[in-house]
C-alpha positions in Angstrom: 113.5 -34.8 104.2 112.1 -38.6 104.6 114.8 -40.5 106.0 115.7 -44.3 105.2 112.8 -46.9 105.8 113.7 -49.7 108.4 111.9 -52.2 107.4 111.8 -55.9 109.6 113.9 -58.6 108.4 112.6 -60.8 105.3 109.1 -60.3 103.6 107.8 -56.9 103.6 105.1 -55.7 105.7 102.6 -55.0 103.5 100.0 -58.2 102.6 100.8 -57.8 98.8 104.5 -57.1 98.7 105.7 -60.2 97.3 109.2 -58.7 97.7 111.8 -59.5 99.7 113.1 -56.6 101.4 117.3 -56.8 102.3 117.9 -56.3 106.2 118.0 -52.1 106.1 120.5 -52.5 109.9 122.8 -55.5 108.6 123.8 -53.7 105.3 124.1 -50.5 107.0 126.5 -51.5 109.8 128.4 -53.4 106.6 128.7 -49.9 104.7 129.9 -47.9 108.1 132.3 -50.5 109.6 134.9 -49.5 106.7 135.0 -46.2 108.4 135.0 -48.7 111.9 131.8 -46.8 112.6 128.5 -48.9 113.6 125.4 -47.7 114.0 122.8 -50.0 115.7 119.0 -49.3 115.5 118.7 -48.7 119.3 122.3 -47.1 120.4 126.0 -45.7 118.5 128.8 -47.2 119.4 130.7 -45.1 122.4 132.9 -42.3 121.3 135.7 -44.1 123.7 136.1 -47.0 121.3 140.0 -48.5 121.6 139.6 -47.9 117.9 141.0 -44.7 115.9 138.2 -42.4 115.3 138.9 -39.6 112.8 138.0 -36.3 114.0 136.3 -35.3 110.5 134.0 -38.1 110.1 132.9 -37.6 113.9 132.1 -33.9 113.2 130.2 -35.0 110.0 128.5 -37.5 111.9 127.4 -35.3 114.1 126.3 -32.3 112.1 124.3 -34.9 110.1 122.8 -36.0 113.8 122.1 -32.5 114.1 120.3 -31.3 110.8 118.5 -35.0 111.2 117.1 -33.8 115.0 116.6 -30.5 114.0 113.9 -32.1 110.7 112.4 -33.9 113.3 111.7 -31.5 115.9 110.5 -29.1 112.5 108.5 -32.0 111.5 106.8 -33.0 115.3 106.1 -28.9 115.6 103.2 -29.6 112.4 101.7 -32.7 114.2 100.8 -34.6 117.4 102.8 -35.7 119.8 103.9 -39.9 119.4 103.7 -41.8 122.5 107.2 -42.6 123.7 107.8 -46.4 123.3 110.9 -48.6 124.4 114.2 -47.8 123.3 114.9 -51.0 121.8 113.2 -51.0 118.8 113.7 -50.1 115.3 112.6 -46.0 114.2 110.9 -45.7 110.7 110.6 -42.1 109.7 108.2 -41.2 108.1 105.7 -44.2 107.4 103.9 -46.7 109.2 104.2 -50.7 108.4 101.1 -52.5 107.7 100.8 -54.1 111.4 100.8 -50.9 112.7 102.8 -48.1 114.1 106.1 -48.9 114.8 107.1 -48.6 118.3 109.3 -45.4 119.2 108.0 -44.2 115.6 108.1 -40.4 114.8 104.9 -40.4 112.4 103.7 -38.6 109.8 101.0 -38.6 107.6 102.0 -41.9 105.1 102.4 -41.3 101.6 100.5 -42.4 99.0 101.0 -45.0 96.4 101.3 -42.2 94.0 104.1 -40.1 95.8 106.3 -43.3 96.6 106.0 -44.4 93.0 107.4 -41.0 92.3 110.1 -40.8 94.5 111.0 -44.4 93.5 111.3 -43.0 89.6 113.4 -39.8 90.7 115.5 -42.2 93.0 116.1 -45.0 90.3 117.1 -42.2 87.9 121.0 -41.8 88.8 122.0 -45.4 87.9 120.4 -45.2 84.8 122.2 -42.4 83.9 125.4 -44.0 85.3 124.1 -47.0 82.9 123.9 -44.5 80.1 127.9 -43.4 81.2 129.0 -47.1 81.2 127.5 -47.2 77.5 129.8 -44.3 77.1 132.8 -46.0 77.9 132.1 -49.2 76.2 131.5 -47.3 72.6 134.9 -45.7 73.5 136.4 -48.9 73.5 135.1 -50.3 70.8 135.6 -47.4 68.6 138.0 -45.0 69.8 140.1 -46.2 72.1 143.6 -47.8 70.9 143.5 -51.0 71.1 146.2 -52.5 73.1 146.2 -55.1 76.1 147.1 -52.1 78.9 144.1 -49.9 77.4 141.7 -52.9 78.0 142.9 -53.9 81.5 142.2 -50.5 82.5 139.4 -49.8 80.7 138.1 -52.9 82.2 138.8 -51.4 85.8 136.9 -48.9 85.0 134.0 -50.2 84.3 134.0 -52.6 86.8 134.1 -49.7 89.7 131.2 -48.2 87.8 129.5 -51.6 87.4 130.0 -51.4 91.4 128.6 -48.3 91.9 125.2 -48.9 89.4 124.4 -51.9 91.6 125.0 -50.4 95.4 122.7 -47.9 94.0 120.2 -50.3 92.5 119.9 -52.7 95.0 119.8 -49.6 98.2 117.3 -51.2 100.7 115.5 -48.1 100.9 114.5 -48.7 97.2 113.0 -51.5 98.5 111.5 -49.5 101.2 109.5 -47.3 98.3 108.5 -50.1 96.9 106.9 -51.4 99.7 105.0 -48.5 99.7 104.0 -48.5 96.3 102.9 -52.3 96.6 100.5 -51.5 99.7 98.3 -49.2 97.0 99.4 -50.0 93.4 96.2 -49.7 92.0 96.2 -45.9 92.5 98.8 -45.8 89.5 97.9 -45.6 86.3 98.7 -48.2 83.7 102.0 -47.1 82.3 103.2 -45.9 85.5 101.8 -49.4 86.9 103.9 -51.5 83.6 107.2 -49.1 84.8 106.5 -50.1 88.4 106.3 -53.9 87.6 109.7 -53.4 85.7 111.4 -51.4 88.6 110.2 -54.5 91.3 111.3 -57.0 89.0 114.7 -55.2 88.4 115.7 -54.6 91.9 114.7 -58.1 93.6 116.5 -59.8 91.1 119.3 -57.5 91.4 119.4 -57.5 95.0 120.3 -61.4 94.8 123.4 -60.5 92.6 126.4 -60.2 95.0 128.2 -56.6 94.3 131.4 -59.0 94.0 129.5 -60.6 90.9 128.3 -57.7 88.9 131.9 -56.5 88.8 133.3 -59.3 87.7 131.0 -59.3 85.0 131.3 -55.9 84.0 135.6 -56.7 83.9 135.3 -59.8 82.3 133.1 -58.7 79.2 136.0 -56.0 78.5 138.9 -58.1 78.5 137.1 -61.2 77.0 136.8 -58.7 74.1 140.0 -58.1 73.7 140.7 -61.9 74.0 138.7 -62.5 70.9 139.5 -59.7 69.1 143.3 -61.4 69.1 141.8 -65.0 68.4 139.5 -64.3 65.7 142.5 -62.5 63.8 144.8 -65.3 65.0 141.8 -68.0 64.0 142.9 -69.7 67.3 140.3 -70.6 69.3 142.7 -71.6 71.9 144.1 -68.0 72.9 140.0 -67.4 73.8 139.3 -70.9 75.2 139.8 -70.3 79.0 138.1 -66.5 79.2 134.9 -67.8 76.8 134.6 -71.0 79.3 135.1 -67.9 82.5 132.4 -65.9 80.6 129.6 -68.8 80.3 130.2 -69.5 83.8 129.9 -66.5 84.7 126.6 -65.5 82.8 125.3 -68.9 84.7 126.0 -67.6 87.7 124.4 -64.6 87.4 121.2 -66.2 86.3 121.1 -68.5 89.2 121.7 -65.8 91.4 118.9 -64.0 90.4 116.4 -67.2 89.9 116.3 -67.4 93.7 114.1 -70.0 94.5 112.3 -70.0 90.7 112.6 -73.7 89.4 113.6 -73.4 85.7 116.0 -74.0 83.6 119.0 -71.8 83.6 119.4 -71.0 80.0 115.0 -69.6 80.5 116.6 -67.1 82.5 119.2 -66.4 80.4 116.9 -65.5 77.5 114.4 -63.9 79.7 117.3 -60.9 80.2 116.8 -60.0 76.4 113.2 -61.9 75.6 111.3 -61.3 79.0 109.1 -64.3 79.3 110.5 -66.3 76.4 110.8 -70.0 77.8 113.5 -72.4 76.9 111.0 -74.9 75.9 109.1 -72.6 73.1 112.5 -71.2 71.7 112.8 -75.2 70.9 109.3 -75.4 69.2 109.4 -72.3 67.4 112.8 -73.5 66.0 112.4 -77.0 65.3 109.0 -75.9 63.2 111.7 -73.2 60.9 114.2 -75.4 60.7 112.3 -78.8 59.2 110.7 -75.9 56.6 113.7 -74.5 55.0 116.5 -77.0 55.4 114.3 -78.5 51.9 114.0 -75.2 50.9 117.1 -74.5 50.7 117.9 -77.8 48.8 115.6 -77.0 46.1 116.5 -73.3 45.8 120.0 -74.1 45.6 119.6 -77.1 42.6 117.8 -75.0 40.7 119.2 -74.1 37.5 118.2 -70.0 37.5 121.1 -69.0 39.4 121.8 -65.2 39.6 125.0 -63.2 38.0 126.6 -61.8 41.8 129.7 -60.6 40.3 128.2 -56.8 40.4 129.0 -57.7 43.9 132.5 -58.5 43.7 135.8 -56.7 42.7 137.7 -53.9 44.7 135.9 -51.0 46.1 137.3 -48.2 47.7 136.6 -47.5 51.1 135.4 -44.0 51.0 133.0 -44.4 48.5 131.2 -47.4 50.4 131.3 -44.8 53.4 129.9 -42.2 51.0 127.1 -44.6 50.3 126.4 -45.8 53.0 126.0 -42.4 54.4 123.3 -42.0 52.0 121.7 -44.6 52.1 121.3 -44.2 56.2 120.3 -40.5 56.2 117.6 -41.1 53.2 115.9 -44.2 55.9 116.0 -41.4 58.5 119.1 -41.5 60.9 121.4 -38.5 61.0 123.0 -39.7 63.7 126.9 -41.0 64.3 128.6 -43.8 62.3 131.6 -45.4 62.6 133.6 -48.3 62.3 134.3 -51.1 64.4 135.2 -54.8 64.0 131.4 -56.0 64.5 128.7 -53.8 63.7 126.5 -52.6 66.5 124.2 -50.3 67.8 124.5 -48.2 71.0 122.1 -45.3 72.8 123.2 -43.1 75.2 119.8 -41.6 75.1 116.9 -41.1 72.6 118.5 -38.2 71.2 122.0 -39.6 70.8 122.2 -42.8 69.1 125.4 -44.5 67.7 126.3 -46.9 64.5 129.2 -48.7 63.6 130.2 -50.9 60.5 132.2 -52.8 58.7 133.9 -53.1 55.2 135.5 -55.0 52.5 137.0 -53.7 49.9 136.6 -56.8 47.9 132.6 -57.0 48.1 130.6 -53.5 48.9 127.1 -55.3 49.8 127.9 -56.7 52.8 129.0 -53.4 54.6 125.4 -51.7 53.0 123.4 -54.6 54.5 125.0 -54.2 57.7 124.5 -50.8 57.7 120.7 -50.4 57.0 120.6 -53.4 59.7 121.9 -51.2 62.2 120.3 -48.3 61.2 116.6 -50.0 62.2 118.2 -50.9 65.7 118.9 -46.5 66.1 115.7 -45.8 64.2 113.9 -47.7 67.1 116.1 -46.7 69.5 115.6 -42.9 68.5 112.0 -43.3 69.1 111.4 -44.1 72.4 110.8 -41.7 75.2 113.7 -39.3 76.1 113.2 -40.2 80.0 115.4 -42.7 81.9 112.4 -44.9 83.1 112.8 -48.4 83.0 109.9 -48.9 80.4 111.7 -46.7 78.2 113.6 -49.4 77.2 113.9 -52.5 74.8 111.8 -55.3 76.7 112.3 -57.7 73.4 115.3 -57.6 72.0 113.1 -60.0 69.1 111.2 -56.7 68.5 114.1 -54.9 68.3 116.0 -57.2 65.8 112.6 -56.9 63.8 112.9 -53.2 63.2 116.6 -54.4 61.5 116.0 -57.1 59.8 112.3 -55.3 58.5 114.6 -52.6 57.2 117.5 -55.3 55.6 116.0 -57.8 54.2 112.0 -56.7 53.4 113.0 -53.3 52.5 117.0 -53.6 51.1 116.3 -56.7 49.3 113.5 -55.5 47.6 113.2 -54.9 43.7 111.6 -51.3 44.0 114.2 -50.7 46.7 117.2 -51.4 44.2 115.1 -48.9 41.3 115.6 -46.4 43.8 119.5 -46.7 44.2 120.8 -48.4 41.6 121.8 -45.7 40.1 123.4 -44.8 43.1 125.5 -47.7 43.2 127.0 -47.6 39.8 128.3 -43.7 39.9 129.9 -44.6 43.4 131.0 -48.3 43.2 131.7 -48.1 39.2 129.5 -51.3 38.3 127.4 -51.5 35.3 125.3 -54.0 36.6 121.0 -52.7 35.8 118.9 -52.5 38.6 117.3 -55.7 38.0 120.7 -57.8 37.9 121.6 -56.0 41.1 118.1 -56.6 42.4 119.3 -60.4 41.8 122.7 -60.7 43.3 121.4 -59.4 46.5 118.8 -62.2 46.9 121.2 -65.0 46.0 121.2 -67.8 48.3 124.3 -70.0 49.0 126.0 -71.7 52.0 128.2 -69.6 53.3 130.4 -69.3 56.6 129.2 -65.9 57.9 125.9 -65.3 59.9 125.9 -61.5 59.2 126.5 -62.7 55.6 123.9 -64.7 55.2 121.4 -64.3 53.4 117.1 -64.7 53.6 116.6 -68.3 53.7 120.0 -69.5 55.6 120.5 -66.8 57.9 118.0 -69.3 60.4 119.8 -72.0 60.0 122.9 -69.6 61.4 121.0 -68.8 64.3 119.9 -72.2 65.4 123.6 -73.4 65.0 124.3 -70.8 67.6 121.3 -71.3 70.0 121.9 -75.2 70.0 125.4 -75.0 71.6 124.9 -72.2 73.6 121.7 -74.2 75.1 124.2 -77.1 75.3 127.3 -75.6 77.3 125.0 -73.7 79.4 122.6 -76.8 80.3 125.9 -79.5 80.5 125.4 -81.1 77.4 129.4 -80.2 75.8 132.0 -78.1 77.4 133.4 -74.9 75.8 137.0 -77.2 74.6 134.2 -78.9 72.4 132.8 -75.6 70.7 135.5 -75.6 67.5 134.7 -79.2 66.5 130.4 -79.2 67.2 130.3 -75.9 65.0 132.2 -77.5 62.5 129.5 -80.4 62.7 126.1 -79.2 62.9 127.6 -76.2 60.0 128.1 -79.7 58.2 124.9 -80.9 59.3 122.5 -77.7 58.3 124.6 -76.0 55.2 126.6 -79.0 54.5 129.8 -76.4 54.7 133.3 -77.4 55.8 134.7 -74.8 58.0 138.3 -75.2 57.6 139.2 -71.7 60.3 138.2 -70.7 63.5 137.6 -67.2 62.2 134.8 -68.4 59.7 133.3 -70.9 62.6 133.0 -70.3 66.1 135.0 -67.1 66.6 133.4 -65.2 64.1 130.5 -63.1 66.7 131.5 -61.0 69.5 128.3 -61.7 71.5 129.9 -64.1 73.8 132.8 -62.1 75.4 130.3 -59.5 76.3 128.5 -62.3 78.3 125.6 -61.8 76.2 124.4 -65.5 76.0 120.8 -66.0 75.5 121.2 -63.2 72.9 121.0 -65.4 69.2 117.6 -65.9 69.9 116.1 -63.4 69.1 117.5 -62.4 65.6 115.0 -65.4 65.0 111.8 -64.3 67.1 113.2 -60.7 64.7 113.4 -62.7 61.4 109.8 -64.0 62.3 108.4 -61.0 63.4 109.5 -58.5 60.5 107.7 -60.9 57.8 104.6 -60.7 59.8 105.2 -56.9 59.7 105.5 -56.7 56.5 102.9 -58.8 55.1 100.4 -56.5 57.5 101.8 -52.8 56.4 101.1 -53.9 52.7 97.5 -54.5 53.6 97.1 -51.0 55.2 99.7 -49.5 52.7 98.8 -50.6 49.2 101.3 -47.8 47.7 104.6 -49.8 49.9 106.6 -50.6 46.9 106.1 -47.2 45.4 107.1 -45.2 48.7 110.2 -47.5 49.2 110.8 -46.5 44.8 110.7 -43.3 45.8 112.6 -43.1 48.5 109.8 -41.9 51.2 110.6 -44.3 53.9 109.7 -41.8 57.2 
């Protein structure tokens, strides 16, 4: 029965708030003057307003007046009497602020840290699971829906409303109000519920600086700059996605300003801190510049050397099904039972713990490719799958780097392995009808060349792919090149780091779908994975002597 906190204008009143708490009276007497209603803190506007007044909002109005007096009178009957202050100022239910008792304040006994905290999770708990409905809809479009250019205006409709609906509800003042509450005791919480609480401040300050306006033009733009590049990577015209990709870096920059406030940093640190939390511009430049000056002579000697592999196991024509069939196999013996589908770029989606959602991709020229995307995907739902069922906000992915570790640990340290290839070669040749041994398959796999593709790639390019992509992000987002430059600097630096030729869009610059969904910052961190999973593995073999066996065996939970 608590009604909505007032708090003052500005900086909350609590000494360690740190939070800046929306003005409660403003953005009220916003939301009511569409129904040319305003309610002030000290008075209601007079019932013989020139306006029209509808008769069923006034009766609302005043049966909520009602049930509200009748909770406060209920309430005052179980304790004593508050003095009776001037009219004029603002009533908080329920609370006092840290100066004091509010004048013409109604009090109760306050809260606790502890009970704030858990209203606060029960409260933020709806637009999550709105969150988890938008996730809904974007799968659908991505998988189920037909694909046509009314579908995708309308589907981008859609989720703009909903993307309207998430933040009004994220970004509530009285949200802020809780937390408030929470911040004048925090250490009462323990330390997970203290982590979550972090999360949920940081989340709703820097949401509250996003203007509604802005969040649903990001949510419309990132479907129909899909189906924008959808057309031009099958066109290979960079030109039909030219205009919307330059809209959707602006965009994503403006969103990042917006919620920088007064931070000073660079724009393209914030960018990355939305899928690396923490991760600086400046260290993403070290960590890269130490990869890249290793392998690009790597790579040179591997590729003069004379041992080249036989790949043509890999190459001939495959039928569809019995990749699927294969694939299927290979997934549910790693552990997933979950959905999979197909989709033009392979991803990973989670409507919850228990519901998790893969999509891939194949050729029916080359069957490797749609494996190794697979069992990439299937480490995103194998993480995904195991963290808690609950919509808290520390029940989610804080690193995407980790989380493209669990992937790329499962493709690359555990598909490209030899004992790995001993366990389903066999496999391989009833269903793909090669005669290739486990050892020469074992081989093709690993081979390194230069190639176009990033999800192609293999061990010791795949960086340099990565880097490519980071560098002009960094550089359209920080002024360096405009987006009318992207075609011919991919071309270049592909030049520069594989010494390829990329002779069409589709191979080059329009071959990810990352950017239409604003997702800029994002490449990073299939780096920070790459890194991470080699530390992993070279770790589990020191506790796990018996890892090539298990993986020969097939015992992978």
């Amino acid at each position: 029965t608590q009604a909505a906190l007032v708090l003052p204008r500005g900086k909350a009143a609590t000494a360690n708030a740190q939070i800046t708490i929306p003005d409660f009276q403003t953005h009220q007497q916003q939301k009511l003057a569409a129904n040319d209603l305003e309610v002030g803190a000290a008075h209601a506007r007079p019932w013989h307003t020139e306006a029209p007044v509808n008769f069923v909002k006034v009766v609302g109005l005043l049966l909520g007046s009602a049930s509200l007096l009748f909770m406060s009178f209920k309430a005052a009957a179980r304790r004593p009497r508050a003095r009776r202050q001037s009219n004029s100022s603002p009533v908080v239910w329920g609370m006092a602020s840290a100066a004091g008792e509010a004048p013409g304040a109604v009090q109760s006994p306050p809260r606790t840290s502890e009970e704030a905290y858990n209203e606060l999770v029960s409260t933020l708990a709806v637009p999550k699971q709105l969150e988890r409905v938008s996730a809904v809809i974007h799968w659908d479009s991505m998988v189920t829906m037909p694909q046509n250019d009314v579908n995708h205006q309308q589907r981008a409709l859609q989720s703009a409303a909903l993307a309207g609906v998430i933040h009004e509800k994220t970004t509530d003042p009285q949200i802020g109000g809780l937390i408030a509450e929470v911040d004048a005791g925090p250490e009462a919480l323990g330390e997970w519920s203290a982590a979550n609480f972090r999360l949920m401040k940081k989340q709703y300050v820097e949401g509250s600086r996003v203007p509604e306006a802005l969040e649903k033009r990001k949510a419309q733009l990132g479907n129909e700059a899909y189906m924008k590049w959808a057309k031009a990577r099958e066109a290979s015209d960079f030109s039909i996605f030219e205009d919307t990709l330059s809209e959707c870096f602006e965009t994503a920059k403006e969103v990042a300003q917006c919620k920088m406030g007064d931070a000073e940093m660079p724009v393209y640190t914030k960018l990355l801190d939305d899928f690396e939390t923490g991760m600086a511009e400046s260290r993403i430049n070290e960590l890269f510049s130490t990869v890249q000056t290793a392998l690009v002579p790597l790579i040179a000697k591997v590729l003069a050397s004379k041992a080249q592999p036989d790949t043509s196991a890999l190459h001939g024509t495959f039928p569809l099904d019995k990749q699927e069939e294969l694939n299927k196999a290979v997934v549910q013996a790693l552990g997933f039972e979950g959905r999979q589908d197909v989709s033009v770029h392979p991803f990973t989606i989670s409507f919850s713990s228990a519901d998790v959602r893969i999509t891939s991709r194949f050729r029916q020229d080359e069957w490797y490719q749609g494996l190794a995307g697979t069992v990439h995907e299937t480490g995103h739902a194998i993480y995904e799958s195991n963290l808690n069922a609950d919509a808290a906000s520390i029940n989610s992915a804080l690193s995407m780097g980790v989380h493209e570790s669990q992937s790329l640990f499962w493709e690359r340290h555990v598909g490209l392995s030899q004992p790995f290839w001993k366990c389903w070669g066999a496999k391989v040749r009833e269903l793909m009808g090669v005669s290739a041994s486990d050892e020469e398959i074992y081989r093709a796999v690993n081979h390194v060349n230069q190639g176009f593709i990033r999800v192609e790639a293999d061990e010791l390019t795949y960086p340099l792919h990565v880097i490519l992509r980071t560098t002009l992000e960094r550089d359209i987002v920080n002024g360096k090149m405009s987006v009318a430059e992207l075609p011919q600097a991919w071309n270049a630096l592909m030049k520069e780091l594989l010494d390829v030729d990329v002779e069409r869009d589709a191979q080059g610059c329009l071959q990810d779908v990352h950017w239409s969904g604003l997702a800029i910052g994002y490449f990073p961190t299939y780096l920070l994975g790459a890194i991470c999973a080699a530390q992993l593995e070279h770790y589990i073999r020191k506790d796990l002597p018996e890892f090539d066996a298990l993986i020969q065996g097939g015992e992978y939970a």
